[in-house]
NUNUPA-773846 format. One record per residue (C-alpha): z, x, y; chain; residue number from 1. Coordinates in steps of 0.25 Angstrom, whole numbers. Layout:
# residues N
(r (Z; X; Y); 'A'; NUM)
...
# end
This chain:
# residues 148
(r (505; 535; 351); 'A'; 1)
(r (506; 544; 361); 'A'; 2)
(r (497; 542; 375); 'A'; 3)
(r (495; 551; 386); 'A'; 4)
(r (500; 545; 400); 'A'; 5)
(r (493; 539; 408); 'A'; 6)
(r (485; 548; 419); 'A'; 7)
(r (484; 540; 433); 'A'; 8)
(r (475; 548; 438); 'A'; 9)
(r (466; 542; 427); 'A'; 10)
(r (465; 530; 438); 'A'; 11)
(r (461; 540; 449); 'A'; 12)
(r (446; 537; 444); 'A'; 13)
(r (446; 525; 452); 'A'; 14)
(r (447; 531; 464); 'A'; 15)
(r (434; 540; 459); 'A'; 16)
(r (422; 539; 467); 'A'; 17)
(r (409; 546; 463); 'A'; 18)
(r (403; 545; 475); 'A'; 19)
(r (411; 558; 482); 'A'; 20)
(r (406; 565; 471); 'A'; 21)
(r (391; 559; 472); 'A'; 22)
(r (392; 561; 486); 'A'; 23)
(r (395; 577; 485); 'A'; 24)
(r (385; 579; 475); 'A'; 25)
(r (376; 574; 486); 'A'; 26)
(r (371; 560; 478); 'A'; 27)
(r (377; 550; 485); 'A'; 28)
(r (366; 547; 493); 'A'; 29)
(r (356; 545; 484); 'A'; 30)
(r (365; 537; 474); 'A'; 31)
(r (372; 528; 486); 'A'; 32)
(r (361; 518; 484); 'A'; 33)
(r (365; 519; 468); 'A'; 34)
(r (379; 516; 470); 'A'; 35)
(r (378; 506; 479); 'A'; 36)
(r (370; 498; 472); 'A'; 37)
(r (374; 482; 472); 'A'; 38)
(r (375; 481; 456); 'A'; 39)
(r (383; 494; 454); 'A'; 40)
(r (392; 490; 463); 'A'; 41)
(r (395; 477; 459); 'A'; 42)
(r (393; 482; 445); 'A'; 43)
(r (405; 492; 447); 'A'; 44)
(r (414; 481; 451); 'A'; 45)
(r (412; 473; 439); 'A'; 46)
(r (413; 485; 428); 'A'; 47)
(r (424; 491; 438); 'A'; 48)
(r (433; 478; 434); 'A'; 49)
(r (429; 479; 420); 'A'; 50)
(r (432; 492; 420); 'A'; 51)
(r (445; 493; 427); 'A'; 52)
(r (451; 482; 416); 'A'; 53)
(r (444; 493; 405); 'A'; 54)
(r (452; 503; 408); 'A'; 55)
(r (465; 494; 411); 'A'; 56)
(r (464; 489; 396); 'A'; 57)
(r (463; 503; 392); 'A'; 58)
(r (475; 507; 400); 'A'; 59)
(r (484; 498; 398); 'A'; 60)
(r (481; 499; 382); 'A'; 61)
(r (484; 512; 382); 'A'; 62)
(r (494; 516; 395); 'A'; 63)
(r (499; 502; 397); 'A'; 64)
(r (513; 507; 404); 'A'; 65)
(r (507; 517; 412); 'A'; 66)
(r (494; 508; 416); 'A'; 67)
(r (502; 496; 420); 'A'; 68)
(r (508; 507; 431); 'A'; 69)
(r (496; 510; 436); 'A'; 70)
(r (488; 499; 433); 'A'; 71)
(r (489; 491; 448); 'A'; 72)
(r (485; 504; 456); 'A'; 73)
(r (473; 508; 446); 'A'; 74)
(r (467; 492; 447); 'A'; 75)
(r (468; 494; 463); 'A'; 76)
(r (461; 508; 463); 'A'; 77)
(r (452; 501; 454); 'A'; 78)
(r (448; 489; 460); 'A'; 79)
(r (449; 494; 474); 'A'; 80)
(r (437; 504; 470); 'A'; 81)
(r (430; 493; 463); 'A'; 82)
(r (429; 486; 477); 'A'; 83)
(r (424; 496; 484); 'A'; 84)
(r (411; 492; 476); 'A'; 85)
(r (412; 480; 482); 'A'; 86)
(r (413; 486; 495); 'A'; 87)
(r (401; 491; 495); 'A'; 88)
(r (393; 477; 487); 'A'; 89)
(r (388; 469; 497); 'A'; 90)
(r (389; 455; 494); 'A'; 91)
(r (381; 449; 506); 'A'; 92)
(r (367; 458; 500); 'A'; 93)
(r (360; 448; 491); 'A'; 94)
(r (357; 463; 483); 'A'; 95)
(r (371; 466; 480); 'A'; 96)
(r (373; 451; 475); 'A'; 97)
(r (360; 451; 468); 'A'; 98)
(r (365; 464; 461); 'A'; 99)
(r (378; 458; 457); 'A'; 100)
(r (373; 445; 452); 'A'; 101)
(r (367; 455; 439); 'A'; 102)
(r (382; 456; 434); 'A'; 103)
(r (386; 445; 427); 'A'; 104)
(r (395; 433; 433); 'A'; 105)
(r (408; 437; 424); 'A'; 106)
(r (409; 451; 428); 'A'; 107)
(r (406; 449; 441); 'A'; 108)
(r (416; 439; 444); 'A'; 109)
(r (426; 446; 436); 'A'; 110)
(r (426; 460; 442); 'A'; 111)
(r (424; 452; 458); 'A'; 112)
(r (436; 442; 454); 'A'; 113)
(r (445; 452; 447); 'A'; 114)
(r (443; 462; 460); 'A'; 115)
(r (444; 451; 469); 'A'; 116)
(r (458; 444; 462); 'A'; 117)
(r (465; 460; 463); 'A'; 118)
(r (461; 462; 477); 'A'; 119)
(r (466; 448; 480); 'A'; 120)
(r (481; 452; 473); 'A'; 121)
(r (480; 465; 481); 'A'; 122)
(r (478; 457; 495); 'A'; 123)
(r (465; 462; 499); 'A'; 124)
(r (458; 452; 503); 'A'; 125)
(r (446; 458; 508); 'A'; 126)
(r (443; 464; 496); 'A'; 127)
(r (445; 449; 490); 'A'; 128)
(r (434; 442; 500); 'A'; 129)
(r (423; 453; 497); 'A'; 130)
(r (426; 452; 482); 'A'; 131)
(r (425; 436; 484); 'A'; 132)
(r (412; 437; 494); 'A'; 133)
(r (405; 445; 483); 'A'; 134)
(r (410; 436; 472); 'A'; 135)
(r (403; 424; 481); 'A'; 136)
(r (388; 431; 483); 'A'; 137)
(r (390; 432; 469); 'A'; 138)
(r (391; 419; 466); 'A'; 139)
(r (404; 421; 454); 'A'; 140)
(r (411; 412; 448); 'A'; 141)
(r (428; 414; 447); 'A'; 142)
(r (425; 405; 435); 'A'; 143)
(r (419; 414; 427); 'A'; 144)
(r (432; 423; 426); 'A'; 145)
(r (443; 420; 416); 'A'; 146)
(r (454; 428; 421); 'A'; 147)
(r (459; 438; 430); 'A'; 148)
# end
């Protein structure tokens, strides 16, 4: 079987961002109450995670040498863009918790453990205690969670 090589600019897509583009077709500000919405946000973490392990199990089946190489840089692309969702969720509004709270304990505590464990191996600590404060308001449970 012969495959193609790898493309690493494939992995360029999580440095994308739509908003430049909404922003210069002149949508932005009518969509900026859309998009930062409590449970979108949230929500983009939690199938962000999913998401990122998706495609890892793809890739690695079928470009396991050459995604091993890459693999490291493409979770911290990944994962960094992930929190900047979290940047902007504000743990200390009853809304935003109340919007969270409508995803299930699981998922939740999956994506925010899983987040919170690779910021920890990278040392960034800050990253770690807004992960954790969230994790709190939310009343999760580390319990719940088999294996990271």
């Amino acid at each position: 079987m012969n495959m193609k090589p790898l493309d690493p600019s494939l992995f360029d897509m999580f440095d994308y961002s739509d908003g430049e583009d909404l922003e210069r077709a002149g949508v932005i500000e009518s969509l900026s109450e859309y998009l930062e919405h409590p449970y979108l946000l949230f929500g983009s973490v939690i199938r962000g995670v999913e998401n990122f392990y998706i495609v890892r199990e793809m890739y690695t089946r079928q470009y396991k040498e050459e995604f091993e190489r890459v693999e490291e840089n493409v979770r911290a692309k990944y994962f960094s863009r992930l929190y900047t969702f979290l940047e902007r969720f504000d743990e200390n509004d009853d809304d935003f918790i109340a919007e969270a709270k409508r995803f299930e304990v699981p998922e939740s505590s999956y994506a925010l453990l899983t987040l919170r464990s690779y910021f920890e191996k990278i040392e960034e600590y800050e990253k770690c205690a807004k992960i954790q404060s969230i994790f709190i308001k939310l009343s999760l449970d580390e319990s719940c969670i088999y294996d990271l």
